[in-house]
PAGUTI-7359 format. One line per 2 residues: number of its first residue (from 1); for each residue x, y, z of N, C-alpha, C, CB. Coordinates in pm, 1 decimal. Glycine has a CB too. Example, Ala and Ser with C-alpha at 12.3 -4.5 7.8 and 13.67 -1.06 7.14 Angstrom:
2
1) 1319.0:-569.0:780.0:1230.0:-450.0:780.0:1320.0:-330.0:780.0:1130.8:-447.3:904.6 | 1285.0:-225.0:708.0:1367.0:-106.0:714.0:1290.0:3.0:787.0:1408.4:-59.8:572.5
// end
This chain:
120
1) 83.1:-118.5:0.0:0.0:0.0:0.0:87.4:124.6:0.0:-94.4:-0.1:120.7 | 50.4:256.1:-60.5:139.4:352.9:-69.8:110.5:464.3:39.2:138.0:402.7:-208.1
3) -2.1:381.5:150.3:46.3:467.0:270.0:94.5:448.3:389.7:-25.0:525.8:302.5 | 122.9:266.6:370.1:251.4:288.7:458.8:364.3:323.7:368.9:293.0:156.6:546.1
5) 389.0:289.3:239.2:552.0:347.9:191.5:547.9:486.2:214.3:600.7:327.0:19.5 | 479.4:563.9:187.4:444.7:732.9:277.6:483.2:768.7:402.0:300.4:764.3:306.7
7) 416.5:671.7:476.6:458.6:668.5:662.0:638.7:674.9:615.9:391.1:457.3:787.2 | 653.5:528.5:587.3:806.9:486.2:605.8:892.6:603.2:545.1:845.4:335.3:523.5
9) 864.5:607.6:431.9:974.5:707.6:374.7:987.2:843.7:435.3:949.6:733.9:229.5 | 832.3:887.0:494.9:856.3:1037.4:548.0:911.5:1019.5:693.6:707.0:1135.7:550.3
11) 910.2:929.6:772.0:998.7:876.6:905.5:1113.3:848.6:854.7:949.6:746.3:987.7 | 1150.2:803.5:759.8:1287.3:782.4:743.4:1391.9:863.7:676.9:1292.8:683.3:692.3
13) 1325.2:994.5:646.5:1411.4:1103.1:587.4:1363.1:1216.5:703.9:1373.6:1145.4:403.4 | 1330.1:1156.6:827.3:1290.0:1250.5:938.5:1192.1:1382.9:896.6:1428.9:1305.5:1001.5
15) 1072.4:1364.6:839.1:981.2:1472.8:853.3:854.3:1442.0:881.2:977.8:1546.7:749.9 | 813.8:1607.0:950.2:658.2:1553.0:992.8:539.6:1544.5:879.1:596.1:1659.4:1107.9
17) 477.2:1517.4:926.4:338.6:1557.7:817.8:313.2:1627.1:794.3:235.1:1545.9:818.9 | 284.9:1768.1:810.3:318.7:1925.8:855.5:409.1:1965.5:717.2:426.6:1943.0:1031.2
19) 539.1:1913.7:724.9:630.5:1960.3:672.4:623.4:1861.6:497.2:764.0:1944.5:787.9 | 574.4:1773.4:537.5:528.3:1698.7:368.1:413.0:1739.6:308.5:498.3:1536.3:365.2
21) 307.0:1791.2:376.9:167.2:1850.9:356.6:214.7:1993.8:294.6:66.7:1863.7:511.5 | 307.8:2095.2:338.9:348.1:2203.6:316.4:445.5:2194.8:147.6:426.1:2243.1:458.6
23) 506.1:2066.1:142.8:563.6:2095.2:34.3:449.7:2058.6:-107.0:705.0:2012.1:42.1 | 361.7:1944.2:-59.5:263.0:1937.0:-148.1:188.5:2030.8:-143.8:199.0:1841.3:-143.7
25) 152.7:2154.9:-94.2:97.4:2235.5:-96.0:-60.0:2236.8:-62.2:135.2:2268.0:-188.9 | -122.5:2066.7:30.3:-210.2:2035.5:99.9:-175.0:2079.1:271.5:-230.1:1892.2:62.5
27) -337.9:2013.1:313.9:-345.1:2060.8:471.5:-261.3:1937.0:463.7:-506.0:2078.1:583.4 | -247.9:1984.6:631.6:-193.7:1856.7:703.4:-276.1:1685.5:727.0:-172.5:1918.5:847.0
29) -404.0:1731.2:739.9:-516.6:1627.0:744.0:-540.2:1531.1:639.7:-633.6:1688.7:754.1 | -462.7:1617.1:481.7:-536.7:1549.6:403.8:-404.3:1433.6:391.3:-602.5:1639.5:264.2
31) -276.6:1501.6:426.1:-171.2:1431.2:375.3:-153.0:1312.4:507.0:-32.0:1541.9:340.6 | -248.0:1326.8:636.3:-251.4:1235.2:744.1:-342.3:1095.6:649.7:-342.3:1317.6:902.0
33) -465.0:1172.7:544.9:-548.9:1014.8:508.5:-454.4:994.7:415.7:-728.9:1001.4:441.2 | -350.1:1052.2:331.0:-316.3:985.9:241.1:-247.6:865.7:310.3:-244.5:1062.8:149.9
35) -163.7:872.4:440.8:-86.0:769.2:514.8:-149.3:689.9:590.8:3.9:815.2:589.7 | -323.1:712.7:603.2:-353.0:622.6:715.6:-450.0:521.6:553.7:-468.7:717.8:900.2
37) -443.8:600.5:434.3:-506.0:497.8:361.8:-627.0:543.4:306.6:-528.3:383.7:439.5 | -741.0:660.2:406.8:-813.0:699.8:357.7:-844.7:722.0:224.6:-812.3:757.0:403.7
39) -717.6:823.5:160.2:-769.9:870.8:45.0:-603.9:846.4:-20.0:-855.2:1042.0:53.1 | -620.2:854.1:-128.3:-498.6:817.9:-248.6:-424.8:948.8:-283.8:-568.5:753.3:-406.2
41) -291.6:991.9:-287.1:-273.0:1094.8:-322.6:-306.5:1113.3:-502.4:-140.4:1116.9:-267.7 | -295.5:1259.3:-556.9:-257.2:1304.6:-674.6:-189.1:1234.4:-701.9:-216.9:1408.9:-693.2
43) -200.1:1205.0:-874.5:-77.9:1195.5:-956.7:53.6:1293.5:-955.2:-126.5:1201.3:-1081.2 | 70.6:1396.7:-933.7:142.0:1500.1:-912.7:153.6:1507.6:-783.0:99.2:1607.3:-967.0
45) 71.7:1492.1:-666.3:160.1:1482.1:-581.1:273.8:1327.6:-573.7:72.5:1507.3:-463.9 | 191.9:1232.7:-636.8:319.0:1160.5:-588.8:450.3:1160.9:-677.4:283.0:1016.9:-569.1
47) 446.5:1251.9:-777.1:561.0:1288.7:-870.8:647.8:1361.8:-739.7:511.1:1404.9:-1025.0 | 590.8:1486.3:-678.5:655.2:1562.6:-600.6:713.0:1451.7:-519.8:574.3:1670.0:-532.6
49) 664.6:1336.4:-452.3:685.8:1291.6:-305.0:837.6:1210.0:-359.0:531.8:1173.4:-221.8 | 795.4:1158.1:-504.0:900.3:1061.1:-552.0:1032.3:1150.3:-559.4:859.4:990.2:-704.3
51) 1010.1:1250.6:-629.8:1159.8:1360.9:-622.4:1206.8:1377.9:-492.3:1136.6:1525.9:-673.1 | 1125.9:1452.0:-431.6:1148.7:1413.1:-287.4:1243.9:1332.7:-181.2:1066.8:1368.6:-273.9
53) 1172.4:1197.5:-220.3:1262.9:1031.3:-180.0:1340.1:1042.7:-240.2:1216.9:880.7:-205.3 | 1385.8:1086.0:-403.9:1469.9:990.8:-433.9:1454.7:923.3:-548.2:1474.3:914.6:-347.6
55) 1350.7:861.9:-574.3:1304.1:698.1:-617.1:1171.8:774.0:-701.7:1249.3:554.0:-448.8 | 1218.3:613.9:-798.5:1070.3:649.2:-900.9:913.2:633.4:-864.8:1073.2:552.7:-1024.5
57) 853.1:630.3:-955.3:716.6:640.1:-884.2:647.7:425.2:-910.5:588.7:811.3:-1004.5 | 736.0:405.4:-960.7:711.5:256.0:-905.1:752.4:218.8:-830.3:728.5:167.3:-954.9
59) 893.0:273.5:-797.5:916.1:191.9:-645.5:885.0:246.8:-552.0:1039.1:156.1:-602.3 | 779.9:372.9:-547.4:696.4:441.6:-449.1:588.9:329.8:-484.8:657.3:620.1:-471.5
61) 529.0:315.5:-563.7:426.6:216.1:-568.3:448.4:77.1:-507.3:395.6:199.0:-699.5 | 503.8:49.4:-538.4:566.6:-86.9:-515.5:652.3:-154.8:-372.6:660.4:-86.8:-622.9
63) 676.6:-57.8:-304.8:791.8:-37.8:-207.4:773.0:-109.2:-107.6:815.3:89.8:-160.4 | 619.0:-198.7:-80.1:600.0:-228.9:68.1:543.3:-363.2:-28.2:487.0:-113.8:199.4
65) 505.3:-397.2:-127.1:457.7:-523.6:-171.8:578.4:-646.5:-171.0:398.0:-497.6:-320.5 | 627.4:-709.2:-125.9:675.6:-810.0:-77.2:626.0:-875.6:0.9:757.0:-795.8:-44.1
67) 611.1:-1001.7:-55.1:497.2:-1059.1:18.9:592.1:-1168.5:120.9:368.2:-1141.2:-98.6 | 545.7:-1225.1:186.4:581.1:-1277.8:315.6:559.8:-1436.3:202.5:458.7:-1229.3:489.4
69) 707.6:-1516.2:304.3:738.3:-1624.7:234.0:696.7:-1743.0:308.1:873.6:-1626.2:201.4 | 667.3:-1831.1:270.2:580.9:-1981.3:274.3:689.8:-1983.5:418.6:599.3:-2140.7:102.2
71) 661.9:-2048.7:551.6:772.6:-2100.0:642.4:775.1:-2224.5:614.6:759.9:-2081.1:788.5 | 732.0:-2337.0:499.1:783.1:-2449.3:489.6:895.2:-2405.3:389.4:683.5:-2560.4:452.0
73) 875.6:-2397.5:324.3:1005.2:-2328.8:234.6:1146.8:-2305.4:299.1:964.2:-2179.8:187.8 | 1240.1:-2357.0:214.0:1387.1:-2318.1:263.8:1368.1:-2167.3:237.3:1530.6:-2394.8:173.0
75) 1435.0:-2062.5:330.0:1450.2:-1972.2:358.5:1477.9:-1851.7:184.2:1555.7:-2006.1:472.7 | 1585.7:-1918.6:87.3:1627.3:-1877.2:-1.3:1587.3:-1919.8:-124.8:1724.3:-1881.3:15.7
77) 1466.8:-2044.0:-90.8:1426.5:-2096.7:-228.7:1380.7:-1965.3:-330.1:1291.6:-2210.5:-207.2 | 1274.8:-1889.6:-260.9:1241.8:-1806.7:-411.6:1370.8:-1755.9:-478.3:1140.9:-1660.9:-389.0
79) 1474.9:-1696.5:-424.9:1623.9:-1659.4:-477.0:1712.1:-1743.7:-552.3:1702.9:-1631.4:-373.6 | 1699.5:-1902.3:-562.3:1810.5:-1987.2:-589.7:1853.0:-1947.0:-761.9:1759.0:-2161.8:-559.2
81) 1752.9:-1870.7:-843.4:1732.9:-1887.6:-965.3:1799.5:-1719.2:-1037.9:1558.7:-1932.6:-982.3 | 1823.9:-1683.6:-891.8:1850.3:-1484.8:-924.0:2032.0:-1489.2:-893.5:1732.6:-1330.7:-747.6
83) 2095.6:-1502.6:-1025.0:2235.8:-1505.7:-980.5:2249.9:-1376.6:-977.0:2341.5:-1578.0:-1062.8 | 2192.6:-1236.7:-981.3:2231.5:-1104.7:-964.5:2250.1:-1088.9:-808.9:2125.4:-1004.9:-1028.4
85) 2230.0:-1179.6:-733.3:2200.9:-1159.8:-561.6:2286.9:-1192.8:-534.2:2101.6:-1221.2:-474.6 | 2362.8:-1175.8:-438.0:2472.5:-1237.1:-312.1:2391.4:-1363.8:-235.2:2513.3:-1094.7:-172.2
87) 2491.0:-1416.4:-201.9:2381.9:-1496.6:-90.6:2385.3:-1415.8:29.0:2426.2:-1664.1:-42.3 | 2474.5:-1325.0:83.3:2426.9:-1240.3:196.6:2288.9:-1181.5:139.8:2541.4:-1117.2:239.9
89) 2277.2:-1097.6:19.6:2139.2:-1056.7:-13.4:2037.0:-1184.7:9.2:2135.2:-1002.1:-171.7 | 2078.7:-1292.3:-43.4:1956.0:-1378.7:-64.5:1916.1:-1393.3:124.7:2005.0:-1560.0:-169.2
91) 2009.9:-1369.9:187.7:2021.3:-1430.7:358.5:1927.7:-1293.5:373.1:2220.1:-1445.2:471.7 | 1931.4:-1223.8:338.5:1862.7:-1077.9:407.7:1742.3:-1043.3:385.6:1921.5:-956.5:370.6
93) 1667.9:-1060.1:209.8:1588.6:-1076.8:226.5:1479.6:-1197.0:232.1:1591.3:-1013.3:188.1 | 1547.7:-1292.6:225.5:1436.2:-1427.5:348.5:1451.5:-1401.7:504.5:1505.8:-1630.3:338.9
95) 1495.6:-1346.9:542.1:1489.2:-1275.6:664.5:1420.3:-1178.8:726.7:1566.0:-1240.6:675.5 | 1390.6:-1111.4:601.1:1314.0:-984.0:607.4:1177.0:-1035.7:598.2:1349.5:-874.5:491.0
97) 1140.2:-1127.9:499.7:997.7:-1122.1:439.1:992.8:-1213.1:601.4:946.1:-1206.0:241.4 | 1015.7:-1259.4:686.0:954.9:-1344.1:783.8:929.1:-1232.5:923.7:1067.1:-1487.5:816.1
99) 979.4:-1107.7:876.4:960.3:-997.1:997.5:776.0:-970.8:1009.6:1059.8:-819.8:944.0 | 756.2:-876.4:1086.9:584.5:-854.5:1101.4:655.3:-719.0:1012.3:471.6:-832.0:1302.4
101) 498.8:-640.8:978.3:493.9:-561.3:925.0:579.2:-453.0:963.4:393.5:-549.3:916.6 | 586.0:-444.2:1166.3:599.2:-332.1:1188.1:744.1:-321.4:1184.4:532.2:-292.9:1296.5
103) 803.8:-494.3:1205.2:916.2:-497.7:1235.2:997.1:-438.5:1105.8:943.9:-630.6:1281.7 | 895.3:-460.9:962.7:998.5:-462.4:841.9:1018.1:-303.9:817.1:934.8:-550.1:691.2
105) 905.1:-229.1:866.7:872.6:-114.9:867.1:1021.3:-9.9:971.1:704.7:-127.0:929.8 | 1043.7:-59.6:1062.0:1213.2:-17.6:1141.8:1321.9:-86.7:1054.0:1240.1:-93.7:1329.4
107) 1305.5:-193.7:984.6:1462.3:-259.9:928.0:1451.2:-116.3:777.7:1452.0:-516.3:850.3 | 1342.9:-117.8:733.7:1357.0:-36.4:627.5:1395.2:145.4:695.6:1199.7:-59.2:533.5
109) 1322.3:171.0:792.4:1402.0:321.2:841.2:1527.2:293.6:820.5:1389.7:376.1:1002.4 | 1560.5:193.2:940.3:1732.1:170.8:959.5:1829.1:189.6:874.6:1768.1:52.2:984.9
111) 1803.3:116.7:742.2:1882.8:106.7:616.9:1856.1:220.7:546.6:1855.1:-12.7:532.5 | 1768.1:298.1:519.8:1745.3:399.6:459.7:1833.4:529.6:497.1:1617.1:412.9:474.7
113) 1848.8:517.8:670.9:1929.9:620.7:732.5:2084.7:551.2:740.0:1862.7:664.7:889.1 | 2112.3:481.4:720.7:2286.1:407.6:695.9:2312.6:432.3:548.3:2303.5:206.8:725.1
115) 2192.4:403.0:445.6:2245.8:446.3:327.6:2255.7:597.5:280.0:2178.8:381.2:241.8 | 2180.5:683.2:338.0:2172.6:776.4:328.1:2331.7:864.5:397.3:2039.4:787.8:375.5
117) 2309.9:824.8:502.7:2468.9:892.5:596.0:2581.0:794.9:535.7:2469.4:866.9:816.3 | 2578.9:729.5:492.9:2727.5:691.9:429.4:2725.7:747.3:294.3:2762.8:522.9:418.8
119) 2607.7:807.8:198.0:2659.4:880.2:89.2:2685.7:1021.8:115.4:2573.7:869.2:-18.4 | 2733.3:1068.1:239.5:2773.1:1176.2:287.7:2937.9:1180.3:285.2:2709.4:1188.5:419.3
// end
């Protein structure tokens, strides 16, 4: 859904709602339903939000759809077939998809703010 990738990304580049509502040039309320789900942003706003992040507007779309992996499954089966991956990658994300939502929701701040301060 693109209002938790909204939540996540605007917590993870540290701003309030206030301050993302102000650059879209909405209230604060409206840019609170866009994150709780209520209502869908603009096409144009999510052009703005994507410049913003960083990132295109599919992987604003897309950013939280990973779906959670079978637990009979070996850990790396969906990966065995992706030689572009490390197996540390393949170790990280079968690791990830077995987190809860909220948990994947802090591993993604985390990394967002390590990748961000090391391209400093």
């Amino acid at each position: 859904m693109v209002s938790k990738t909204l939540r996540t990304l605007r917590k993870a580049n540290g701003f309030t709602q206030k301050q993302i509502a102000d650059k879209l040039n909405i209230d604060r309320s409206t840019y609170s339903y866009y994150e709780l789900g209520k209502i869908n942003p603009s096409i144009s706003s999510m052009v703005t939000l994507s410049e913003l992040y960083g990132i295109s507007l599919d992987e604003m779309v897309h950013y939280d759809q990973v779906e959670p992996m079978s637990t009979a499954a070996s850990p790396s089966a969906p990966y065995e077939a992706m030689p572009v991956l490390s197996e540390d990658e393949k170790k990280l994300i079968a690791s990830y998809r077995q987190l809860s939502s909220e948990a994947r929701e802090d591993v993604l701040i985390s990394v967002i703010n390590i990748a961000r301060d090391s391209a400093k």
